[in-house]
C-alpha positions as CSV (number, residue, x, y, z in Angstrom):
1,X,90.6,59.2,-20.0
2,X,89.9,60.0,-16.3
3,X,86.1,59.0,-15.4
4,X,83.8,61.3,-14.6
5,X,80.7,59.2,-12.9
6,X,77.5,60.5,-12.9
7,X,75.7,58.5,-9.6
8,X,72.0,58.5,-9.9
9,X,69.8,58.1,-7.0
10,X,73.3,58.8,-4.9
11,X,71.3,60.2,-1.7
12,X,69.1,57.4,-1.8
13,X,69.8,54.0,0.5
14,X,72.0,52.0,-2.5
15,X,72.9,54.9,-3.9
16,X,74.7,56.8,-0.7
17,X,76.4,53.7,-0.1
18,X,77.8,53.4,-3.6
19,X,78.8,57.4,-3.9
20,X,80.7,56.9,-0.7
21,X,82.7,53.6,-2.2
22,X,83.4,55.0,-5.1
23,X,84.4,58.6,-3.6
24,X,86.6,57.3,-1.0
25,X,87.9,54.1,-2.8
26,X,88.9,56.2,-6.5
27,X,90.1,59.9,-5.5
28,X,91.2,60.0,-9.1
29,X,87.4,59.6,-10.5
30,X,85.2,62.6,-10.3
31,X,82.1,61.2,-8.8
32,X,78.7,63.4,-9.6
33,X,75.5,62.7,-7.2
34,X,72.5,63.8,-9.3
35,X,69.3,63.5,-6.8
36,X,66.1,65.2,-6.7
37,X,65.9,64.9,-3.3
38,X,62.2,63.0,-3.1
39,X,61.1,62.1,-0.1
40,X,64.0,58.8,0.0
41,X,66.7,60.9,-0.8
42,X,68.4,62.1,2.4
43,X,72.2,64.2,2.2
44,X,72.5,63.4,5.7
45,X,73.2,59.9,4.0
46,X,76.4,61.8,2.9
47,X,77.6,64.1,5.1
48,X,81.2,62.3,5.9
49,X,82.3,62.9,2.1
50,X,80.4,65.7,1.5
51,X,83.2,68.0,1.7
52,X,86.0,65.4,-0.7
53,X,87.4,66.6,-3.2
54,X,86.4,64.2,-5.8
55,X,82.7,64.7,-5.0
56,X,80.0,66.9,-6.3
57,X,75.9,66.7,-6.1
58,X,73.0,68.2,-8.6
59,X,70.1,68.2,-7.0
60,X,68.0,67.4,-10.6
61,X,65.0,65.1,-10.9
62,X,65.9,62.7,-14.0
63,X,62.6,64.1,-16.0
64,X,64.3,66.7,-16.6
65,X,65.9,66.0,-20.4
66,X,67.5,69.5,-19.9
67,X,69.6,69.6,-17.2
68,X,70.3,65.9,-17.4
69,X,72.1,67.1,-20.6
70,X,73.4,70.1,-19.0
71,X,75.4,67.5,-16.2
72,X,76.4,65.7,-19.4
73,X,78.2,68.7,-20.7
74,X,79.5,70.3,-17.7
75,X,81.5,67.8,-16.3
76,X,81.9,65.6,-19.4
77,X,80.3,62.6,-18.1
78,X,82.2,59.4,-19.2
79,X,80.2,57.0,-17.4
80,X,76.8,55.8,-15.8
81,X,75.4,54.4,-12.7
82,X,71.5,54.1,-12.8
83,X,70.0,53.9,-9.0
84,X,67.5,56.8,-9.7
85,X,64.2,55.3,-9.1
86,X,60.5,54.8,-7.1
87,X,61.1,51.4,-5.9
88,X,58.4,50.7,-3.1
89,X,55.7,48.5,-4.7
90,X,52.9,49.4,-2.3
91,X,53.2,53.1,-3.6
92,X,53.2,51.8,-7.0
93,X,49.8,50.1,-6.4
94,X,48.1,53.2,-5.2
95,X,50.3,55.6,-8.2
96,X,51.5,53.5,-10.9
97,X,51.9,56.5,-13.6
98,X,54.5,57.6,-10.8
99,X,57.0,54.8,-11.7
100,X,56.1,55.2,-15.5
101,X,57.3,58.7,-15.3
102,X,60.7,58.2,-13.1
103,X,61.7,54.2,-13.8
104,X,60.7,54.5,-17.7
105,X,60.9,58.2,-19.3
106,X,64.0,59.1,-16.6
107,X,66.0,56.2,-17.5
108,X,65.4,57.3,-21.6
109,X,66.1,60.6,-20.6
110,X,70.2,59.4,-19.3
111,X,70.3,56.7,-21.9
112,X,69.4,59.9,-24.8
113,X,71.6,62.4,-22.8
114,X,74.7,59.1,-23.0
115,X,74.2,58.6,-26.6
116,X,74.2,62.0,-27.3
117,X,77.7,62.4,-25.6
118,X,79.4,59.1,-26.3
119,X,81.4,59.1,-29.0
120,X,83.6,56.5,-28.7
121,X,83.4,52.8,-26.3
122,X,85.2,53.8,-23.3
123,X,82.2,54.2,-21.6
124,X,79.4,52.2,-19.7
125,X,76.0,52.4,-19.1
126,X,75.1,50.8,-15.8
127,X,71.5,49.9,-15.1
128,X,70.6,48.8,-11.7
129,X,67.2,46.7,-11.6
130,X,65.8,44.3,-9.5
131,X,64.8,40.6,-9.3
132,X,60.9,41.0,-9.3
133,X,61.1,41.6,-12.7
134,X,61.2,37.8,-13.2
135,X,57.8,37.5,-11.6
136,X,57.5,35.0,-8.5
137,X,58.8,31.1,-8.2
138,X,57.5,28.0,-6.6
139,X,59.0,26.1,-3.3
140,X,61.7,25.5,-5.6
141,X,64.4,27.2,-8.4
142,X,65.7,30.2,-9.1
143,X,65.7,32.9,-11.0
144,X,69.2,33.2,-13.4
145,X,69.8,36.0,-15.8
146,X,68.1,33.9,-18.7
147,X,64.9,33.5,-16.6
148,X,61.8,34.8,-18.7
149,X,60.8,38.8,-17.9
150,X,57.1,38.7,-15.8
151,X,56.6,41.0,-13.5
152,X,53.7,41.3,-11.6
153,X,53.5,45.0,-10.1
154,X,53.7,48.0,-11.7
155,X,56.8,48.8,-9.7
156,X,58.4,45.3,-11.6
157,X,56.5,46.1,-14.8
158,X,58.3,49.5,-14.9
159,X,61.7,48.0,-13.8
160,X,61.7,45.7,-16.7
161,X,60.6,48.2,-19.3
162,X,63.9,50.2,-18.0
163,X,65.8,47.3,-18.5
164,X,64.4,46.6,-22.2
165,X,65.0,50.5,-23.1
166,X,69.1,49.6,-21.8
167,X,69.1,46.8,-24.1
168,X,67.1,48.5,-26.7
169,X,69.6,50.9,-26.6
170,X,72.7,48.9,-26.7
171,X,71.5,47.1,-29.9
172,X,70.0,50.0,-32.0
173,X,72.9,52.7,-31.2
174,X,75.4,50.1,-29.9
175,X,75.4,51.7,-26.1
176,X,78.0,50.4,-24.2
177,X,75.4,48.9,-20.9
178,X,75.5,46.6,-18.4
179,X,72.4,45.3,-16.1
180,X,72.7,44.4,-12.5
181,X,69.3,43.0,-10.9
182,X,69.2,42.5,-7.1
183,X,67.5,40.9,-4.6
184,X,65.9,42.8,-1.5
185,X,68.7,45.0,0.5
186,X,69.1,46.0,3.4
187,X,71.3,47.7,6.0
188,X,72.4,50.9,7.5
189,X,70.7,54.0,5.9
190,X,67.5,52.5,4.3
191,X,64.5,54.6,4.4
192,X,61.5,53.3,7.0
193,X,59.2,52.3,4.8
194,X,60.9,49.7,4.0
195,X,60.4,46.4,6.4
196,X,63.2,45.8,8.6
197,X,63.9,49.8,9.4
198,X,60.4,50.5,9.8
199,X,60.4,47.1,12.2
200,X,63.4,48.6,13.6
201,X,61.8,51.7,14.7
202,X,58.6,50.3,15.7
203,X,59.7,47.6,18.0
204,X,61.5,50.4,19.9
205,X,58.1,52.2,20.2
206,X,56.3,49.1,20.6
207,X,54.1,49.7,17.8
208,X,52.5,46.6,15.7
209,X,54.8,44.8,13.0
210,X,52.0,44.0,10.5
211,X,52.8,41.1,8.9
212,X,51.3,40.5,4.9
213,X,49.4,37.4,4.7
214,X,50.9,34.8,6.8
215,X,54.1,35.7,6.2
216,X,55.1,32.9,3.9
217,X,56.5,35.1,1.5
218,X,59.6,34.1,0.9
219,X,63.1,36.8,-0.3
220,X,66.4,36.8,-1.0
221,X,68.3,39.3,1.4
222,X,71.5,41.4,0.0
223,X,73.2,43.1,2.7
224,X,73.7,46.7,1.1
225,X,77.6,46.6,1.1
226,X,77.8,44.0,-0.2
227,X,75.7,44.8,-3.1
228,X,77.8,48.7,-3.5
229,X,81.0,46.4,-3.6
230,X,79.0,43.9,-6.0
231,X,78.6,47.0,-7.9
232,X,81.9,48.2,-8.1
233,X,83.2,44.2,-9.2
234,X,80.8,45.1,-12.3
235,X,81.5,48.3,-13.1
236,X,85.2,47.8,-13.4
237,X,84.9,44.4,-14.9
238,X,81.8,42.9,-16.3
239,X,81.0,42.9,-19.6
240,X,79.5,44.8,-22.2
241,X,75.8,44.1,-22.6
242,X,75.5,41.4,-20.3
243,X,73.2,40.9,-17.4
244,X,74.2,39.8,-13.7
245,X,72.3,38.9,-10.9
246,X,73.5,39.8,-7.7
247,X,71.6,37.5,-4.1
248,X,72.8,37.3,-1.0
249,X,72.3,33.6,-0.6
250,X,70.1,34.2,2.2
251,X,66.7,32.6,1.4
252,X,63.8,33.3,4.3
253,X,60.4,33.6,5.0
254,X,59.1,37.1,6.1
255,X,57.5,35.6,9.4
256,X,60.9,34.0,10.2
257,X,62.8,37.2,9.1
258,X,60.5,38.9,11.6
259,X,61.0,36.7,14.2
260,X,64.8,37.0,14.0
261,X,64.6,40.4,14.1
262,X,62.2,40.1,17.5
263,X,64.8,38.1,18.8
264,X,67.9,39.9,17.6
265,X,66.3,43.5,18.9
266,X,64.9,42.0,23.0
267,X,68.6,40.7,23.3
268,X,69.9,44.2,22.3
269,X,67.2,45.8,24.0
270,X,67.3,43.8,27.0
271,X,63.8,43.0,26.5
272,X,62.1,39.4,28.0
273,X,62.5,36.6,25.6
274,X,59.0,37.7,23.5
275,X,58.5,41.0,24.0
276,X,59.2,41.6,20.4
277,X,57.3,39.2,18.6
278,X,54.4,39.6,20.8
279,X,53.9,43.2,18.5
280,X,53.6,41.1,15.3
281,X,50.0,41.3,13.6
282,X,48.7,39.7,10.3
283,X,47.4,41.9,7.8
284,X,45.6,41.6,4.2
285,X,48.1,40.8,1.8
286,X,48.5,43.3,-1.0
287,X,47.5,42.3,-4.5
288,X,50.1,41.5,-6.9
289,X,52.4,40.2,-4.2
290,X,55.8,37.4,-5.1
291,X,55.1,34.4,-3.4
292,X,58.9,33.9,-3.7
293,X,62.0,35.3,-5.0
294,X,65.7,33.5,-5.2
295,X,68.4,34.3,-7.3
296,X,70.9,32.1,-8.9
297,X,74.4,34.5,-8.7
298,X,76.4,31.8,-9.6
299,X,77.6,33.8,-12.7
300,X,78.8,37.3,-10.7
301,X,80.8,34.9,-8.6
302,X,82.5,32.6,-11.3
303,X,83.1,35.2,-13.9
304,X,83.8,38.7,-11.3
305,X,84.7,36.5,-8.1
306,X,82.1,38.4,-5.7
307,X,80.1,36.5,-3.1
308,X,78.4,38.0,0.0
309,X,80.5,38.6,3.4
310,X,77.7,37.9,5.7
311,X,75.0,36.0,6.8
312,X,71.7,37.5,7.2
313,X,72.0,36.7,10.9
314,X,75.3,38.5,11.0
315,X,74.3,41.7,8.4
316,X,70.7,42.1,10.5
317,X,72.9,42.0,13.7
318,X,74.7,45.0,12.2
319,X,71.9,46.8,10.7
320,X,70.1,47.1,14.2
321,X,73.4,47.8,15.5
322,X,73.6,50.5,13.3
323,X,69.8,52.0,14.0
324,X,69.9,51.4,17.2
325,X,73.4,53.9,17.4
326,X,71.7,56.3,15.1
327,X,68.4,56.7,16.7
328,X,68.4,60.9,15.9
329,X,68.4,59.7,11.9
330,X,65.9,57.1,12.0
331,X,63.8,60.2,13.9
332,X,65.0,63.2,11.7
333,X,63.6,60.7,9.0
334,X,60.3,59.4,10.1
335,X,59.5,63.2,11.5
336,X,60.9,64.7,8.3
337,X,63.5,66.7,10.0
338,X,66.1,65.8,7.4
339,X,64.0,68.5,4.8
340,X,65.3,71.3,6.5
341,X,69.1,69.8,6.5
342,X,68.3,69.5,2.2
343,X,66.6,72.7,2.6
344,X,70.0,74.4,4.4
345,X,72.1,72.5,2.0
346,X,71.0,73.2,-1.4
């Protein structure tokens, strides 16, 4: 049976990097995009595969039951990949019901449209979730894929309801799923709202880098190719109705991740030794926030044989290479210029 992939979420940051993997690396699959274009969601992400053969994109927001079923039956779907969703916890603070609607009732709304369709089990289901639905850690551990469900934002609450609906799912109507949960990306491509673009781009206006807190909060960092190849390991591989975490290994402190990145941007910059970090300022934290996420991907790398390429030094050294040489997107972006390339492209 050749796959046909529907890619959710495939203009977004993790999403454009997978759709391009998977289009350039399987010409025999059919990959579909489905996107509804929100305000993450950029085709400029896109546009070197835009024109492949393989390739094909519905702009459709996944609360839409309808024409979610519709892309089922036009291009016989055979398989899944869930990105589709609101992921930025400080939005999900202000409009929680927002990440009800998209994380919870979209991700029912694939998993009915996949029952309804599947007939048979040469197919999968794959969920793409997060770490902070394990809550926060101590100075010490990690979280593993048997660590107890307790999120602490509605962002992670809704995250970990999808995940329970995938399981749900794979129990009651025996829905061939697996379920990825990540660590914090980043890399080329990622929206500026996000902290190391949106430090990016402000260091190079020499605007404040507010910092939550005291910046003791501590992440795991995932360079974002490594987690689309991570992807593609599990996809192809992984098993039925099992879970894998997926970390980078790369365990810091936001101040210290700031302060690379300060460092990292006055030597590209040419900047005195300083310049950078003299923009940092300390901010309120937000409620709700992880004192510390770290995963434990011991079992992706015995049982798939992935492990990350890079170093966080190495990956951050790329991703401001990356900004840096694509200074008009990080503008089109933050000025909203990239609407009218959707708007032209529809």
């Amino acid at each position: 049976m050749k796959k046909k992939i529907l890619i959710t979420g495939g203009a977004g940051f993790i999403g454009s990097h997978v759709v391009r993997k998977f289009v350039k690396q399987y010409p025999e699959y059919t990959i579909i995009n489905l996107d509804a274009l929100t305000y993450a969601g950029n085709l400029e992400n896109l546009k070197d595969i835009e024109k492949a053969a393989n390739y094909y994109f519905e702009k459709i927001n996944i609360l839409d039951a309808t024409q979610i079923n519709s892309v089922f039956e036009k291009y016989a779907i055979t398989d899944v990949i869930h990105l589709a969703a609101e992921s930025h916890v400080d939005r999900s603070i202000l409009s929680p019901i927002d990440f009800v609607y998209t994380n919870i009732a979209g991700t029912v709304n694939l998993l009915n449209a996949a029952k309804a369709y599947w007939k048979k089990d040469a197919h999968r289901f794959y969920h793409v979730s997060t770490d902070e639905v394990y809550g926060t850690l101590g100075n010490t551990g990690f979280f593993t894929e048997e660590t107890r469900y307790s999120p602490n934002s509605p962002y992670s609450a809704s995250k970990a309801s999808s995940d329970h609906f995938v399981r749900a799912y794979g129990e009651t109507y025996g829905l061939p799923y697996v379920i990825t949960n990540c660590s914090n990306n980043y890399g080329p491509n990622q929206f500026p709202e996000k902290l190391i673009p949106l430090f990016i781009h402000n260091i190079v206006n020499k605007k404040p880098l507010p910092v939550y807190g005291k910046g003791d909060n501590t992440r795991d960092w995932l360079f974002v190719i490594d987690h689309a190849i991570a992807i593609d390991r599990v996809f192809h591989h992984g098993k039925n109705h099992e879970t894998y975490n997926i970390g980078g290994f790369n365990e810091w402190k936001n101040i210290d991740l700031v302060k690379l990145l300060c460092k990292q941007m006055d030597e590209k910059l040419g900047n005195n030794s300083g310049t950078s970090e003299a923009l940092i300022s300390y901010v309120k934290d937000r409620p709700g926030h992880d004192l510390r996420y770290a995963i434990d991907a011991s079992k992706i790398n015995k049982e798939l044989g992935w492990k990350p390429s890079v170093s966080l030094e190495e990956g951050l050294s790329q991703t401001i290479d990356w900004y840096l040489d694509n200074s008009q997107w990080l503008e089109d972006v933050t000025s909203g210029v990239y609407k009218e390339y959707i708007r032209s492209n529809k």
